[in-house]
C-alpha positions in Angstrom: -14.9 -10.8 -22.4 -11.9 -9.0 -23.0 -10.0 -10.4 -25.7 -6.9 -8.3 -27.1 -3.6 -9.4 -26.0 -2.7 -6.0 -25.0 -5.8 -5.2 -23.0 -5.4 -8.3 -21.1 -1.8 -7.9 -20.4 -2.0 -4.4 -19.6 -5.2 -4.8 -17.2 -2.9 -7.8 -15.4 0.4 -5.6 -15.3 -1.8 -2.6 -13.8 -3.3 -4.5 -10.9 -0.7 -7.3 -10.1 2.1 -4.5 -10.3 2.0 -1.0 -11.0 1.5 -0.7 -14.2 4.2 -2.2 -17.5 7.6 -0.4 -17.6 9.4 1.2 -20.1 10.9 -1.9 -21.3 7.9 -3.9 -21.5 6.1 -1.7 -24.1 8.1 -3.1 -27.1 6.8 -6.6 -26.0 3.5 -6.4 -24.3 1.6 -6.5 -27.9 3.7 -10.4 -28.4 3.8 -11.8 -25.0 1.2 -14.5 -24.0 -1.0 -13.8 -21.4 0.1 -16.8 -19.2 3.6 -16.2 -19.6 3.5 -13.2 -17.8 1.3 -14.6 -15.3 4.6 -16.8 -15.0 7.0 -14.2 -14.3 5.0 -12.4 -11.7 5.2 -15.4 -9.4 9.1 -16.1 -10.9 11.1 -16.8 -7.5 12.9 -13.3 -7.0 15.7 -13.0 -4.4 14.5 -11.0 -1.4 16.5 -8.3 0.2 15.7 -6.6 3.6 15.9 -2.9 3.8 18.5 -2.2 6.8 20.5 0.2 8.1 21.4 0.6 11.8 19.8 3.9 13.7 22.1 6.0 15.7 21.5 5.8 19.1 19.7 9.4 19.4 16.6 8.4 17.7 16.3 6.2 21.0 15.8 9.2 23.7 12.2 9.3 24.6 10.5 12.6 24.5 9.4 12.0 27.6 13.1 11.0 28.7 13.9 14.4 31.6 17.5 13.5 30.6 16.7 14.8 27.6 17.2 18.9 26.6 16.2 20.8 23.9 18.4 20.1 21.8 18.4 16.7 21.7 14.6 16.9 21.2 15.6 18.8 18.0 17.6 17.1 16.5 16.4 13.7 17.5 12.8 14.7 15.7 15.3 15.7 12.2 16.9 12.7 12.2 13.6 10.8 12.7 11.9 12.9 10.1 14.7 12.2 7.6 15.1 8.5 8.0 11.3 7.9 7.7 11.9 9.7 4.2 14.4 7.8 3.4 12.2 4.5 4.2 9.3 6.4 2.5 11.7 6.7 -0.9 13.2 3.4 -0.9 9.2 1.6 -0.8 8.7 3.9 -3.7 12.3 3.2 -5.5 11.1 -0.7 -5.1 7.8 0.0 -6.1 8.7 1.2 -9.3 12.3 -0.3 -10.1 11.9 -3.9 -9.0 11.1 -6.9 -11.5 9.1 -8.2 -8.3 6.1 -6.0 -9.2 3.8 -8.8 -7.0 5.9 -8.4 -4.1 5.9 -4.9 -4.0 1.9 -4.3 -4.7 1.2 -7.2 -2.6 3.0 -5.5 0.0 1.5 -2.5 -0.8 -2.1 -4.3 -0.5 -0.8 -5.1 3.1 0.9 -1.7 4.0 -2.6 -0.5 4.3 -4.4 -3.5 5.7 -1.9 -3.6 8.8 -1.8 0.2 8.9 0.8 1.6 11.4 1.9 5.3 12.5 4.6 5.3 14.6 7.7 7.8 14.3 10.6 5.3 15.2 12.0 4.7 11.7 13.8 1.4 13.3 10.2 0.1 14.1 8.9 1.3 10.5 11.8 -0.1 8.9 11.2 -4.0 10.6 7.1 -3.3 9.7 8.5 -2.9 5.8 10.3 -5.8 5.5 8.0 -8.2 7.8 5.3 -7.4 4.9 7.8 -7.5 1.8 9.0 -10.9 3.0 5.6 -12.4 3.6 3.8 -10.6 0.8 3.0 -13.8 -0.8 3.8 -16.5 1.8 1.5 -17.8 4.7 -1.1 -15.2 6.4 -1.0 -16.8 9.5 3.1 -16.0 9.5 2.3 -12.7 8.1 -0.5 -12.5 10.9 2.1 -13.4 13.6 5.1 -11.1 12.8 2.8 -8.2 12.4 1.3 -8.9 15.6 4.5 -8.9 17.0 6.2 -6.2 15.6 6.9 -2.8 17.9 5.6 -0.8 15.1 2.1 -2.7 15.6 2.0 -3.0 18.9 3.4 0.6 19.6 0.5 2.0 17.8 -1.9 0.3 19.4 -0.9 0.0 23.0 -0.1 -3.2 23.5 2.8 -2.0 25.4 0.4 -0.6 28.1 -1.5 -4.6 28.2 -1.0 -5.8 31.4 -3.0 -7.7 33.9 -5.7 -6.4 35.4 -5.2 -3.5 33.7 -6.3 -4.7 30.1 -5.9 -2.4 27.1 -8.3 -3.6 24.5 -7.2 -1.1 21.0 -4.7 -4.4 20.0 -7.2 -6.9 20.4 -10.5 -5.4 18.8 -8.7 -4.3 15.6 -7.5 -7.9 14.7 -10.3 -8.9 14.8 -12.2 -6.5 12.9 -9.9 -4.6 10.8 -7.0 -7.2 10.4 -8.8 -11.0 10.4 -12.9 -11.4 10.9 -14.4 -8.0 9.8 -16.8 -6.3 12.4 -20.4 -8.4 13.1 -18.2 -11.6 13.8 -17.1 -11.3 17.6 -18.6 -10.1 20.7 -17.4 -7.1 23.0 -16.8 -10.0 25.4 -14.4 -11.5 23.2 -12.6 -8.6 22.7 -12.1 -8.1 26.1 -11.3 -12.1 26.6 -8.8 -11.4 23.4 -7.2 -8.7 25.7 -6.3 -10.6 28.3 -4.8 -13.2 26.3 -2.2 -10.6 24.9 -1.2 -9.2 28.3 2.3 -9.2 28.7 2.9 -8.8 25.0 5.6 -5.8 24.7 8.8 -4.8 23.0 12.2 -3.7 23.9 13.6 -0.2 22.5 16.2 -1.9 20.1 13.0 -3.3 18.5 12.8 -6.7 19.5 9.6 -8.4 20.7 9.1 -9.3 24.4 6.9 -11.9 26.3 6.5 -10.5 29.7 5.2 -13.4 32.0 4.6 -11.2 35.0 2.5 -8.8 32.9 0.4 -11.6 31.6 -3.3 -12.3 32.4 -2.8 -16.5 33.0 -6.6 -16.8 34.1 -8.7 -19.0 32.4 -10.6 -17.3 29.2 -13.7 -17.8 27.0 -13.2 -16.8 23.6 -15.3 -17.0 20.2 -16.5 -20.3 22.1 -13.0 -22.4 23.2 -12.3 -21.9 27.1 -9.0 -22.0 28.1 -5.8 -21.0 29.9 -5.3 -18.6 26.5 -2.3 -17.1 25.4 -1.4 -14.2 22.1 -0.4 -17.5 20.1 -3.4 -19.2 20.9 -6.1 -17.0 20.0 -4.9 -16.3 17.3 -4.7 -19.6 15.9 -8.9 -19.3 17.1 -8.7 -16.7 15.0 -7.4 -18.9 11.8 -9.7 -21.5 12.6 -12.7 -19.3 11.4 -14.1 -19.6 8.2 -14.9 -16.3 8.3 -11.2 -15.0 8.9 -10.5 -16.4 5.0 -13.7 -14.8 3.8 -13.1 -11.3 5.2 -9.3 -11.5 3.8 -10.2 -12.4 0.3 -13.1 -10.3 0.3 -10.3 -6.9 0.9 -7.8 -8.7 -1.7 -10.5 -9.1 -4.2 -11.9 -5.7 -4.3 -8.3 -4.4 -4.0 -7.4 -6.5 -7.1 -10.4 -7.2 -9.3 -13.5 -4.9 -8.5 -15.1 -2.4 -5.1 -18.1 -4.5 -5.9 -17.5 -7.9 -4.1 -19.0 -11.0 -6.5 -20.0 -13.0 -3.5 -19.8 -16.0 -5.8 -16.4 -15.7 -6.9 -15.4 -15.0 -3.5 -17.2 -17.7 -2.0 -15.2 -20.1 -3.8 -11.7 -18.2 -3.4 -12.4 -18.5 0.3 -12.6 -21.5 0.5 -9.8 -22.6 -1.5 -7.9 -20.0 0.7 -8.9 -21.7 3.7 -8.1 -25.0 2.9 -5.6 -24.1 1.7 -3.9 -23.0 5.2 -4.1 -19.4 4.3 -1.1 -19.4 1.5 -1.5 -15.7 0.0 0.5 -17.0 -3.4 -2.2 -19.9 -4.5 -5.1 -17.6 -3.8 -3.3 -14.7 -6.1 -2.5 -17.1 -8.7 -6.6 -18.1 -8.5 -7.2 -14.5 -9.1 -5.5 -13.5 -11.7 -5.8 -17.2 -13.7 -9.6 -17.2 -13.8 -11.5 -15.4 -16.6 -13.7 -13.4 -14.7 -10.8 -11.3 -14.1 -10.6 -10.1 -17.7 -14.0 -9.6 -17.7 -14.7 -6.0 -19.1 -16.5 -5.2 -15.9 -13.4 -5.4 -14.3 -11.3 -3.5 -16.9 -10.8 0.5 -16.0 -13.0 0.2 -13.1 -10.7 1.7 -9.9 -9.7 4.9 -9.9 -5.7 4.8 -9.0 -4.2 5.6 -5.4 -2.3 8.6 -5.3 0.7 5.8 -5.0 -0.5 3.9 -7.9 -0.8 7.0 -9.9 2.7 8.2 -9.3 4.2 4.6 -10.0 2.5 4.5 -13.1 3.4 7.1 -14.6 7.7 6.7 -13.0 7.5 3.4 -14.4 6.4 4.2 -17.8 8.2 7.3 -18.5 12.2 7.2 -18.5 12.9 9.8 -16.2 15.5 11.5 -13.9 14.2 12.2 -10.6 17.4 14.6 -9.2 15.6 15.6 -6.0 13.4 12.5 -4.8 12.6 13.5 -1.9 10.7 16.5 -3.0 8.2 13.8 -4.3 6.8 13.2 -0.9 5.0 16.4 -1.7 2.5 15.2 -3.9 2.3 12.0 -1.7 1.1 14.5 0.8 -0.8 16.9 -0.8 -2.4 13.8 -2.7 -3.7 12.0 0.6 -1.2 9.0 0.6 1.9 9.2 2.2 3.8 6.3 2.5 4.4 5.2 6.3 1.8 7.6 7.0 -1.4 5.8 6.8 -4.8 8.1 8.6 -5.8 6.2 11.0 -5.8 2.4 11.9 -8.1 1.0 9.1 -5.7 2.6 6.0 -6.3 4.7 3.2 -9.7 5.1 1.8 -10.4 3.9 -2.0 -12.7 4.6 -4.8 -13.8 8.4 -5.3 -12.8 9.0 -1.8 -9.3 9.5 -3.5 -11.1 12.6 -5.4 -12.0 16.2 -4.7 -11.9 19.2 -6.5 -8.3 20.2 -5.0 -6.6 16.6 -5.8 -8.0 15.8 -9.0 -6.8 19.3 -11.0 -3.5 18.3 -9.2 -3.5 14.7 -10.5 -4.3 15.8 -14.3 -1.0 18.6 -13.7 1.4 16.1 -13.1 2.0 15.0 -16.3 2.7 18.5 -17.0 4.1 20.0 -14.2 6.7 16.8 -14.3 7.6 17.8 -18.1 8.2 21.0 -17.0 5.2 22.8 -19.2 3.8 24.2 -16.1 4.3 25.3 -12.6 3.0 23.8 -9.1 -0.6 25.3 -8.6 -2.8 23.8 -5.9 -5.4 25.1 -3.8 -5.6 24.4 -0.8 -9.1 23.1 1.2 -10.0 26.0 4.1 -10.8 23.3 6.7 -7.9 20.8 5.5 -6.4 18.9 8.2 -3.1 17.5 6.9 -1.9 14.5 8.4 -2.8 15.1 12.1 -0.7 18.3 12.8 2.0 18.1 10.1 2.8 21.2 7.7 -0.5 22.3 6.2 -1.1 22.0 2.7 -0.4 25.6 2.2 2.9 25.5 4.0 3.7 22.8 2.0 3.5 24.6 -1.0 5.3 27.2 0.1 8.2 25.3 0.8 7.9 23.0 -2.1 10.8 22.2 -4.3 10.7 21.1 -7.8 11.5 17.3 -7.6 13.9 18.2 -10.8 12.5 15.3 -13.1 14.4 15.0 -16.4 12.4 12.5 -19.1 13.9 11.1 -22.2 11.7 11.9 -24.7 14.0 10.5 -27.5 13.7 7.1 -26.2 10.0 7.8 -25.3 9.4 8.7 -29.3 11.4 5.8 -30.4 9.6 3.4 -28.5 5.9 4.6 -29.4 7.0 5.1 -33.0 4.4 3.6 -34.7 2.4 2.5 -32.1 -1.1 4.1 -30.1 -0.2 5.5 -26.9 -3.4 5.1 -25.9 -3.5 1.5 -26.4 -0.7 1.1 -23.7 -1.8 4.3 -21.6 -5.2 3.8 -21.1 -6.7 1.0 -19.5 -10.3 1.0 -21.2 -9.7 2.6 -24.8 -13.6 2.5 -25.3 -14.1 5.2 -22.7 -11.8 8.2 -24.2 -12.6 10.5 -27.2 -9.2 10.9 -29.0 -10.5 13.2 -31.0 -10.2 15.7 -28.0 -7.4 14.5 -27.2 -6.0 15.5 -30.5 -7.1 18.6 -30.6 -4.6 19.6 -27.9 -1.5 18.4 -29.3 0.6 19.3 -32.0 0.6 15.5 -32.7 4.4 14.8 -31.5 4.3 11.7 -29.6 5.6 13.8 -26.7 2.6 16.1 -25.6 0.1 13.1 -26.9 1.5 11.3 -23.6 1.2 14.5 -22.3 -2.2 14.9 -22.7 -3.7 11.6 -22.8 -1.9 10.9 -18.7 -3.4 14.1 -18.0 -7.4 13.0 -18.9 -9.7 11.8 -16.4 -9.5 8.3 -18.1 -5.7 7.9 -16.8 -7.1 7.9 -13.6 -8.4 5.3 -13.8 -6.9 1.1 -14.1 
C-alpha cells in the first residue's frame, strides 16, 4: 500500500483532475487525503460555453445557392470556431478548480466520440457532457443521443421507415451502453426502427418526426412492443450488463488497463442500483484503498491531452499564441473535437511511437525555449482523415510563444524534491542521471526530470 501523503494526494490529483497546480504544491505535502477527496466533489457553479454562430456557417455544401466563395469562407469560419471550442476545453481543463468535471468530461468526450464540422453542434455536444459529467447516465445517455452532433455523425438524420439506418443504433449498444457479445444483429436492426424519425433541425435543436417513424410493433433484447428511441433505451438501462460495461471503461480510465473483475463486480452493482448516478460510483472509486494500491500508482502512460495539461497546470506560464498549441494536439494524436473514428482515442502504448515519444520528451524544452520544433514525420502517416499532413504542419507551425516564471517556479520548489511532486512513482527513476544533466538550478531539474520517460507516465 501506498502510504505517503504526497504520493497518495498526487496519484488522486493526477487521475481525478489533471494533475495538482501551481498553487497546490506549497500544500499537497499537509493536506489530508480525504479533504481533497472533498473538494473534488465541492458543488462548483456550472457555466455553459455559448456564443451565437453567424448565419454563414449554416449554408450546406451541398446548398447550389451556394458559390465559391461562400464555400470559402464558410469552411474558415468553421475551422476557426472549432479552435476556439478546442481552446476553451483546454483553458477549462487546466484553469478550472472543477478538475472532476473537466476530466470526467474528458472521460466522456471520448466515450461518446463525435466528428462533425458544425461548431454550433460541437459546442451543445461540450456542454451536454460538462453539465452531466457527474450527474445521471441515463440523462447523460439521453441528451447525447439527442444531440445533432451525435446523431449527425451517425446518420440518424437519414433513419426513416422502411428505410432503416442502423450506424446510430449498433454503436449504443456496443460502444456507448452494453459492449459487443451482449445483443443480437436482430436487435440492432429492431433498435433501428425504434429511432426512425429521430432528426434535428439546422439551428441545432432536436426533432421527433412522426411520419418518419417506424410505429410497427418490435422485438428487442426480449420485450415486444410498439417501441420508441425513449423506450429502448430505458431496455437498455435495464441491463445489468449496461452498468458493467460502463464501470468497466471508467475503471480502466481511472484506476488500471487491467480490469480487477472483482472490484468491478461490486462497483457495478452499486452503480446499478444505484440508478446509474456517475458521482456515487466516482466517489466509490477514489474512497477505496485499492486505488492507492502501488499497482495502480504510475501505471498509464498520459494522453497527449493529459500530458499537455500537466505540464500547463504545473508550470506558470504565458501562452501568447494558444492556438498554435493545437499543433502538438495534432501531431501528438489527440485533437480535441477531433476524435478517429466512433470508438475514441486509443490508450496505453498505442499513444507511443518512435515519432511521438521524442516529441513528448521535447516539450519541456522546446516550451522553455532551449530548443527548436524537430519532428519527423511517419512516410505512411495519415493525419486526421485528409487534414494538413504532419509535414505541412510543421511547416507552417508557429511557436505557441510560451513565457514561464521561473522565479516563482524556484521559490516554490525551494527546498523541496521536484521529483517528489513531478513524478508519479519516485521508485522507478534514477536521479542520479537525471543529475548529471543539469547544472542543479531548480530550473533545468524540471526541465529534465518532465522530459524522462517516467513523466510519461501517471
Amino acid at each position: 500500500m501506498v502510504t505517503s501523503p504526497i504520493s497518495q494526494n498526487k496519484h488522486l490529483l493526477s487521475r481525478a483532475g489533471f494533475g495538482m497546480s501551481f498553487s497546490q504544491i506549497e500544500d499537497l505535502k499537509n493536506d489530508k487525503n480525504k479533504a481533497l477527496i472533498k473538494n473534488l466533489f465541492k458543488e462548483y457553479p456550472f457555466e455553459e460555453v455559448n456564443y451565437d454562430t453567424p448565419d454563414v456557417v449554416q449554408i450546406e455544401y451541398t446548398d447550389p445557392k451556394a458559390t465559391a466563395d461562400q464555400k470559402r469562407e464558410t469552411q474558415k469560419i468553421i475551422q476557426k470556431q472549432n479552435v476556439e471550442l478546442n481552446l476553451n476545453f483546454l483553458d477549462q481543463i487546466t484553469r478550472s478548480e472543477d478538475q472532476l468535471r473537466e476530466k470526467m468530461a474528458f472521460f466522456w468526450h471520448g466515450h461518446f466520440a463525435t466528428r462533425v464540422n458544425n461548431p454550433k453542434f460541437n459546442q451543445q455536444l461540450l456542454n451536454i457532457i460538462r453539465k452531466n459529467a457527474l450527474g445521471n447516465f441515463k440523462e447523460l445517455l439521453f441528451e447525447i443521443s439527442k444531440s445533432p452532433a451525435m446523431l449527425n455523425f451517425l446518420n440518424n438524420q437519414q433513419n426513416k421507415k422502411d428505410h432503416p439506418n442502423e450506424n446510430f443504433a449498433r454503436e449504443v449498444m456496443e460502444l456507448f451502453t452494453m459492449g459487443r457479445g451482449n445483443y443480437t444483429e436482430t436487435d440492432i436492426k429492431e433498435l433501428a426502427r425504434a429511432f426512425t424519425g429521430w432528426g434535428y433541425n439546422k439551428e441545432g435543436g432536436f426533432i421527433d418526426r412522426p411520419k418518419q417513424h417506424d410505429t410497427g410493433t418490435k422485438t428487442f433484447l426480449g420485450k415486444t412492443g410498439n417501441f420508441n428511441g425513449d423506450d429502448v433505451l430505458n431496455i437498455i438501462l435495464e441491463q445489468k450488463v449496461t452498468a458493467k460495461f460502463i464501470t468497466t471503461k471508467i475503471y480502466k480510465f481511472f484506476v488500471n488497463e487491467i480490469p480487477d473483475q472483482t472490484n468491478i463486480n461490486k462497483l457495478s452493482e452499486e452503480f446499478y442500483a444505484s440508478n446509474y448516478d456517475i458521482k456515487k460510483l466516482m466517489e466509490s472509486i477514489f474512497s477505496s484503498s485499492w486505488f492507492y494500491d502501488k499497482k495502480n500508482i504510475g501505471n498509464k502512460i498520459k494522453s497527449p491531452t493529459e500530458l499537455i495539461a500537466g505540464i500547463i497546470r504545473i508550470l506558470p506560464m504565458e501562452i501568447k499564441n494558444p492556438e498554435n498549441i493545437t499543433v502538438y494536439q495534432k501531431l501528438l494524436g489527440q485533437m480535441l473535437l477531433f476524435p478517429p473514428n466512433v470508438a475514441g482515442w486509443p490508450s496505453g502504448k498505442s499513444w507511443i511511437d518512435s515519432s511521438t515519444l521524442m516529441l513528448r520528451l521535447q516539450i519541456p524544452q522546446i516550451w522553455s525555449g532551449l530548443r527548436p520544433m524537430e519532428y519527423s514525420a511517419k512516410e505512411d502517416d495519415d493525419m486526421d482523415m485528409g487534414m494538413k499532413s504532419r509535414e505541412a504542419l510543421i511547416k507552417s507551425f508557429k511557436s505557441p510563444n510560451i513565457t514561464i516564471d521561473w522565479l516563482a517556479v524556484e521559490k516554490v520548489f525551494k527546498n523541496k524534491n521536484p521529483e517528489d511532486y513531478l513524478i508519479q512513482n519516485t521508485e522507478l527513476i534514477d536521479m542520479k542521471t537525471v543529475n548529471q544533466f543539469s547544472d542543479k538550478s531548480v530550473k533545468m531539474n524540471i526541465i529534465n526530470l518532465m522530459s524522462t520517460p517516467e513523466y510519461q507516465l501517471m
